[in-house]
C-alpha positions in Angstrom: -65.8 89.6 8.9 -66.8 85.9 8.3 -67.9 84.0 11.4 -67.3 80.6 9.3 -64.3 78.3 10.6 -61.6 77.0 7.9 -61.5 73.4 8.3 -57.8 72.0 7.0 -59.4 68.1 6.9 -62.5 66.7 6.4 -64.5 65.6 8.9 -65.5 62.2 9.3 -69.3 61.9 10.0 -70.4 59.0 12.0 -67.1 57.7 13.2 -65.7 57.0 16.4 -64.3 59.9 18.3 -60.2 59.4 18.9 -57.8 61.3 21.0 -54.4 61.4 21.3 -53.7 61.7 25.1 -50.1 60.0 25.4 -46.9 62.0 24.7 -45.1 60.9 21.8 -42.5 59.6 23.4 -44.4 56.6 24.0 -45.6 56.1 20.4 -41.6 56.1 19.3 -40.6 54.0 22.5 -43.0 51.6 21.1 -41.8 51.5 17.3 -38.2 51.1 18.8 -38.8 48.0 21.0 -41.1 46.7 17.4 -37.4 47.1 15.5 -35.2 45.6 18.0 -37.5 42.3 18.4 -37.3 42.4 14.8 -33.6 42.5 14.9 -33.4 40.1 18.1 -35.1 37.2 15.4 -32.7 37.6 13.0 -29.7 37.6 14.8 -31.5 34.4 16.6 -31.8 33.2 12.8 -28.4 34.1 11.8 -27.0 32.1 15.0 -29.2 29.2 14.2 -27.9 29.0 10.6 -24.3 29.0 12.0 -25.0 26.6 14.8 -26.3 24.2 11.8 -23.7 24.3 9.5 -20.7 23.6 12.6 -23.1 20.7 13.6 -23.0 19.5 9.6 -19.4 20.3 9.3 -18.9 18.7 12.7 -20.8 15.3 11.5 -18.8 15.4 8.1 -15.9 15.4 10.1 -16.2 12.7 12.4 -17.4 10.5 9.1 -14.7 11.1 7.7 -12.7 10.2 11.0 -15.0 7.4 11.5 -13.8 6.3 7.7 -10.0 6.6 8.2 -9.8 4.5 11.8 -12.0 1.9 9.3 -8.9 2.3 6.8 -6.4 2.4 8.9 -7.5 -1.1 10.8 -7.7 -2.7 7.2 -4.5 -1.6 6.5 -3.3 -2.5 9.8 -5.1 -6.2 9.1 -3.3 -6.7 5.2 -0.1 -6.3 7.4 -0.1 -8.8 9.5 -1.5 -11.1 7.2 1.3 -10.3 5.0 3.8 -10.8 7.9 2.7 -14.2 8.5 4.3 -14.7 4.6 7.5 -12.6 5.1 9.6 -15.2 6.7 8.8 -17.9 4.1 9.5 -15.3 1.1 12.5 -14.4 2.6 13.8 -17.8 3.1 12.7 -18.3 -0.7 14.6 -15.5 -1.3 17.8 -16.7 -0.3 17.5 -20.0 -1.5 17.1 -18.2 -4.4 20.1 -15.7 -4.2 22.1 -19.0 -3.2 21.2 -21.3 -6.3 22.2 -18.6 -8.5 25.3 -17.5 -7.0 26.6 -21.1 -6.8 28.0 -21.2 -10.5 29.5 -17.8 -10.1 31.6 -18.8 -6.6 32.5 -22.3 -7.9 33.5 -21.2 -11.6 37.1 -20.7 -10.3 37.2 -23.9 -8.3 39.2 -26.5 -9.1 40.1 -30.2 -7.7 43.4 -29.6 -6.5 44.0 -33.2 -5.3 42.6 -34.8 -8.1 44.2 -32.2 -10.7 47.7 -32.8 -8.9 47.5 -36.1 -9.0 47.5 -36.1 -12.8 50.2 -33.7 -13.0 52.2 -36.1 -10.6 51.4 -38.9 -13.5 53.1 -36.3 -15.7 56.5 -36.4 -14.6 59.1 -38.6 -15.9 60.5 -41.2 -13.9 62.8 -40.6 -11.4 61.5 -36.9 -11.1 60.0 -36.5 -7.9 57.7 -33.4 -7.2 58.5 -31.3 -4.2 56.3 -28.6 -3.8 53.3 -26.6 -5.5 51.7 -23.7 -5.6 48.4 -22.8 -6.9 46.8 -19.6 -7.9 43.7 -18.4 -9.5 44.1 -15.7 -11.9 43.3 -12.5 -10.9 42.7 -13.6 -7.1 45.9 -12.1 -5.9 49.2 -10.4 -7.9 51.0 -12.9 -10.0 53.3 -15.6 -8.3 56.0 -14.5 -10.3 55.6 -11.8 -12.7 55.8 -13.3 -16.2 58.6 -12.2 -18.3 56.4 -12.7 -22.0 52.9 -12.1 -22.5 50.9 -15.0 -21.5 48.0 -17.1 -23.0 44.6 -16.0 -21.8 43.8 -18.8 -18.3 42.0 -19.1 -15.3 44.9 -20.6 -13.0 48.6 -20.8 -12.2 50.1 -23.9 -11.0 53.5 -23.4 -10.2 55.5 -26.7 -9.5 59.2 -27.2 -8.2 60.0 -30.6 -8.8 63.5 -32.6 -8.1 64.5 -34.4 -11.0 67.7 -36.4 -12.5 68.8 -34.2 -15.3 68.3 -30.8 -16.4 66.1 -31.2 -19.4 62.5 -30.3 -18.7 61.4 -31.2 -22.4 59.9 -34.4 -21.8 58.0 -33.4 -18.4 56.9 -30.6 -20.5 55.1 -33.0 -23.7 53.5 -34.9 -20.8 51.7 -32.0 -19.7 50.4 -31.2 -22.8 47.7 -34.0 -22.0 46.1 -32.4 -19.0 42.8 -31.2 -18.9 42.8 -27.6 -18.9 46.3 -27.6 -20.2 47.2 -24.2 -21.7 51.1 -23.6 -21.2 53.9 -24.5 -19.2 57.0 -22.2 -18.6 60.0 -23.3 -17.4 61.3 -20.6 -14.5 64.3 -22.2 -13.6 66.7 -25.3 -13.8 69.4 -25.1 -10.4 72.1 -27.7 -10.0 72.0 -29.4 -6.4 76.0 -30.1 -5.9 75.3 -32.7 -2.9 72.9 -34.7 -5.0 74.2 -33.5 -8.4 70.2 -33.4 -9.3 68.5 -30.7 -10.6 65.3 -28.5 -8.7 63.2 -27.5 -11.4 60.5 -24.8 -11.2 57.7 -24.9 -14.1 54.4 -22.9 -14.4 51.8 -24.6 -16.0 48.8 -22.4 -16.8 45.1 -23.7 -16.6 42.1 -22.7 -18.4 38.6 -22.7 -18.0 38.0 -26.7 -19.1 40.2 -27.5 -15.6 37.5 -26.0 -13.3 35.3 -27.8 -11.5 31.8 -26.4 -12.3 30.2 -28.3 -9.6 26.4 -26.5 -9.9 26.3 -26.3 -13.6 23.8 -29.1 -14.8 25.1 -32.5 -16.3 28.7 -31.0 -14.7 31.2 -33.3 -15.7 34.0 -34.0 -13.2 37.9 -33.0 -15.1 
């Protein structure tokens, strides 16, 4: 029987003599507190990251802001400086409307008083005009409604006129000289026994040359 011991290490000559006297509970306790500092900084780094990019995203945000309210008051200014010009443009406007709806209101107006008084120079003598009635065609249903297809015109002027004798032919050639002349029907000739005249109703038609044209340029009074 040997009385040599088996070593299972080597021995280390000359170093420092170690011993292990804590329970190793305390060697793990101390790895365990080494991982959670460890994991205490990077949760601490993670949080700092997230904390800098809401500050960045927060900053973005109240640029932008900031950028709008500048907009916004620009916007705000073009406005009113633009409202100091909306009366006068409107105004321009309707000075504008009105010049060019002139020609379109006055194309069916005509002198009455001056046209009648050249029908009245139409009538033979002793034939004595009694009553009128004028109509622009188209403004209203026909004075009376014609019994013949009638020549294209702008106005109706139907007289009733008290004359001497029942022939209307001559009254009719004198009309043929008016301005604007375009026909003249004769509705009816009526016998008056207590004057033994004649009333007389005639419908002279009127066309464009008639009308007044007061806001064309160079207009020409008929």
């Amino acid at each position: 029987m040997s009385n040599s011991v088996a070593l299972n290490s080597p021995l280390a000559l000359g170093g420092m003599p170690r011993a292990q006297l804590l329970p190793p509970e305390f060697s793990d306790a101390r790895v365990t507190r080494a991982r959670t500092r460890r994991l205490i900084w990077a949760i601490a780094l993670v949080l700092l990251i997230v904390i800098v990019g809401v500050a960045a995203a927060a900053l973005q945000l109240a640029a932008a802001q900031a950028a709008l309210v500048a907009e916004q008051d620009r916007t705000t200014a073009l406005a009113l400086e633009q409202a100091k010009y909306v009366k006068v443009t409107g105004v321009q406007d309707q000075v504008a409307a009105i010049t060019a709806a002139q020609p379109v209101a006055a194309f069916g107006n005509i002198l009455w008083s001056d046209y009648l008084a050249k029908v009245q120079a139409t009538l033979p003598e002793g034939t004595i005009m009694t009553a009128f009635t004028a109509q622009i065609a188209g403004a209203a249903p026909p004075l009376s409604p014609p019994k013949v297809a009638l020549a294209p015109h702008v106005a109706v002027l139907a007289l009733t006129a008290d004359s001497p004798q029942a022939s209307v032919s001559d009254w009719l050639d004198n009309m043929k000289k008016l301005v604007g002349f375009v026909d003249a029907n004769p509705q009816s000739v009526v016998l008056v026994p207590a004057s033994g005249r004649y009333t007389v109703e005639v419908d002279l038609l009127i066309n464009e040359d008639a009308l007044a044209k007061t806001f064309e340029p160079n207009a020409v009074k008929k």
